[in-house]
N, C-alpha and C positions, 0 to 999 in steps of 0.2 A: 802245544806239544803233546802229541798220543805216545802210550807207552810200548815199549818194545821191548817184551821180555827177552828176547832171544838176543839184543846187543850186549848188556849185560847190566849186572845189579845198581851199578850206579850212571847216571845220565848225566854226561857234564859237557855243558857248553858255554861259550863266552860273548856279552854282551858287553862290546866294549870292554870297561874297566871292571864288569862285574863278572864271577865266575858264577853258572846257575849248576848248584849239585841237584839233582832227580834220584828221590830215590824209586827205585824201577825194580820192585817183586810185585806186582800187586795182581798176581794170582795168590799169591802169599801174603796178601793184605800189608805188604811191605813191612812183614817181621824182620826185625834184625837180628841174621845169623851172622856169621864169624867172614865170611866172604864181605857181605854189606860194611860191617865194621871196617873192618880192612879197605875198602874201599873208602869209605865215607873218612877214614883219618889218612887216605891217600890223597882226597881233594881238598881237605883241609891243608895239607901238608904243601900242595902243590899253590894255592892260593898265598902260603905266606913265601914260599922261594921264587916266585915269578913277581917283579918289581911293578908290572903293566897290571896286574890285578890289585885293586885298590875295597874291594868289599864282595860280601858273598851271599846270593842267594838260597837256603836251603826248603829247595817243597820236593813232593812225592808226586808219582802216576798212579791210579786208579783209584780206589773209592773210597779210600784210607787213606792218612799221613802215613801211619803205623801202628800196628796192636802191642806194636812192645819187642822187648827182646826175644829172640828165639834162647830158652833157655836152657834147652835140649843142647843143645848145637854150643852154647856156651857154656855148658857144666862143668869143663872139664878144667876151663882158664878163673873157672870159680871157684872153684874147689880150691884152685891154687893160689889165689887172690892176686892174679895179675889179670893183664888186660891184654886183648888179642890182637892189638895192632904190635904194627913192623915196629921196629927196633929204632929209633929217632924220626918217627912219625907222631905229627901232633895230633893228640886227644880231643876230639871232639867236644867233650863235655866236660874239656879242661879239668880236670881230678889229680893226672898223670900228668909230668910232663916229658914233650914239648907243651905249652901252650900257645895258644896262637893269639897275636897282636893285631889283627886288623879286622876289622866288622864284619858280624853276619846277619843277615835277617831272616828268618823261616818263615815260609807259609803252611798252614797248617789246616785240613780239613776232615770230614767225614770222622774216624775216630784215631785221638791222639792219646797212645796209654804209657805209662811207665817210662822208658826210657826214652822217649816221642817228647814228655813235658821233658825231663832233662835237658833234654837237646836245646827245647824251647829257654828254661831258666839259664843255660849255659849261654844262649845266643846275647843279640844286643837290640833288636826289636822284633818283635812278636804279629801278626796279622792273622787272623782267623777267620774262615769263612761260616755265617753265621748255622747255627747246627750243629756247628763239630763239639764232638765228646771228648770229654777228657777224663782217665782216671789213672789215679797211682794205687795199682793193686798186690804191688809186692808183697804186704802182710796178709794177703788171703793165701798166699802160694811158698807161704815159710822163710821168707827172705826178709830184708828190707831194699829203699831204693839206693843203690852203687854208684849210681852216676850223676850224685851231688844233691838233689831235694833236700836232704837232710836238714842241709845249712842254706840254701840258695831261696829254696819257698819263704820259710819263714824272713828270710829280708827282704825277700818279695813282695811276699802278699801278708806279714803279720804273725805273728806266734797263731794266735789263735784259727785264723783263717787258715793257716798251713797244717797245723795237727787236725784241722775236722777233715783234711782227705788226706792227709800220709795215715793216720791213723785208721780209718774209718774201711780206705776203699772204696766209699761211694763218687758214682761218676757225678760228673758236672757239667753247665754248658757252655758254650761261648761267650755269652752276656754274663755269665759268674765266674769267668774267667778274666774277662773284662775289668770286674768289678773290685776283683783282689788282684789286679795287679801282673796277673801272669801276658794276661793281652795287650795291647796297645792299639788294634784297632778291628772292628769287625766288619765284615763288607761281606756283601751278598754271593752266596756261592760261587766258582765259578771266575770270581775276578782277586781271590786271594793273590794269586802267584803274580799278574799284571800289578797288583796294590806293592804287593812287594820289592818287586823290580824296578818300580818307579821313586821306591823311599832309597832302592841299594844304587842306582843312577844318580839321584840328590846328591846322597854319601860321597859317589867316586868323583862329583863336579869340585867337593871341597879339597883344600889342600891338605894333601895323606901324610903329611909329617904331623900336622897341626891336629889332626882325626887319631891317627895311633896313640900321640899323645895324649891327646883327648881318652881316652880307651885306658893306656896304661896306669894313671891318675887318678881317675874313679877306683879300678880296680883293685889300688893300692889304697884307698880309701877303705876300700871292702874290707881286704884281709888284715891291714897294719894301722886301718883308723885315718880320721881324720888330723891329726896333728901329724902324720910321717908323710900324707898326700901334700898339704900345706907347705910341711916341709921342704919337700923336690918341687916345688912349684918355680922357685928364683933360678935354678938350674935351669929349670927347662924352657923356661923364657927366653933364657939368656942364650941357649943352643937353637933354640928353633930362630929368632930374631938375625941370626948368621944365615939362613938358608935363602937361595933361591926362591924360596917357593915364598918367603916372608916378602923379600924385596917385590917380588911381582904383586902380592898384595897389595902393597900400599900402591905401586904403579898403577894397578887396576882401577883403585878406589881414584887417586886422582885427577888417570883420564878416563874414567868415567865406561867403563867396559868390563866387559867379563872377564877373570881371570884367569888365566892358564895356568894350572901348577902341573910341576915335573914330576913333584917326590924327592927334590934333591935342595 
């Protein structure tokens, strides 16, 4: 996929069950201004109201994932401490809600800074291509990070490991990205986005009621702990075990073939 500045700032097409978001500045090193935003919580948005998209791929065009937020361009929704997307459009970096329910995977290369690793911490797997930079440099530029690091690094990749770059602002690389947890896997330039496609294709084969749920149950892990996840777990067995999509599994597994699930 080459980039096209002139279609516009976000690039989105569909593979199959997967929706692929592009972000598409990259004579602007694919900074995010308030257009991109807007966009980028348009494709999120569109990804969870369409029933046939089942997981999401998010990579960039040109030589960057992204340098970060444009924060010019954003001062003004900061100043006020809201955020620049539409009005019942999901948040990207899940902070705000809507939130969105069903998987995303980023590819990420060249340099990923600030709001770029956000994106990454908000997603649900990470792939890098090897070289790519990373840094959280909010505290050299008077701020801190908005779009969740705060809380998401440090369960990520460690107390300690998280404050030596929220605090610090020194960049990092892909194999020390790897190593604290923010990557999950590194592969040679160039095959980032095909790495990714082929884990968000895996995703959309599995049954998407069993995968959301899968999704909302960790995450409720995250914020409410493991004994309230434990907790909704007999619920949610007992409603997915109703569905189509449960019955064909066990069909599957018995005659011995691939499954088809619906989502229903």
């Amino acid at each position: 996929m080459s980039p096209d500045p002139g279609k516009s700032v976000l690039d989105l097409k569909r593979n199959g069950h997967v929706l692929l978001l592009g972000l598409n500045r990259p004579d602007a090193k694919n900074q995010l201004n308030v257009a991109l935003l807007r966009a980028l919580s348009a494709g999120y948005t569109e990804l969870e109201a369409d029933p046939e998209l089942r997981c999401a791929v998010v990579h960039a065009h040109g030589d960057d994932f992204t340098i970060g937020l444009d924060l010019v361009d954003a001062a003004p929704y900061m100043a006020e401490g809201r955020a620049p997307f539409d009005p019942g459009n999901v948040d990207p970096w899940g902070v705000n809600e809507p939130r969105r329910t069903k998987p995303v995977v980023i590819a990420v290369h060249g340099r990923c800074f600030t709001a770029g690793i956000e994106l990454m911490l908000a997603s649900d797997v990470v792939v890098a291509a090897r070289g790519t930079r990373f840094a959280q440099l909010e505290i050299s530029r008077g701020i801190f990070p908005l779009g969740g690091a705060t809380y998401r690094m440090p369960m990520v990749a460690g107390w300690g490991n998280a404050m030596r770059y929220l605090l610090t602002a020194d960049e990092f690389d892909a194999d020390e990205a790897y190593r604290i947890g923010l990557v999950q896997q590194v592969v040679e330039p160039g095959l980032q986005l095909e790495t990714a496609v082929k884990i968000a294709r895996r995703i959309a084969e599995q049954a998407p009621l069993g995968v959301y749920a899968t999704l909302a149950n960790a995450r409720l892990a995250q914020i409410e702990g493991p004994d309230a996840a434990g907790a909704a777990i007999p619920a949610e067995v007992a409603r997915l075990a109703q569905t189509e999509d449960a019955m064909e599994g066990i069909a599957s597994f018995l005659e011995r073939r691939k499954a088809m699930f619906k989502g229903r």
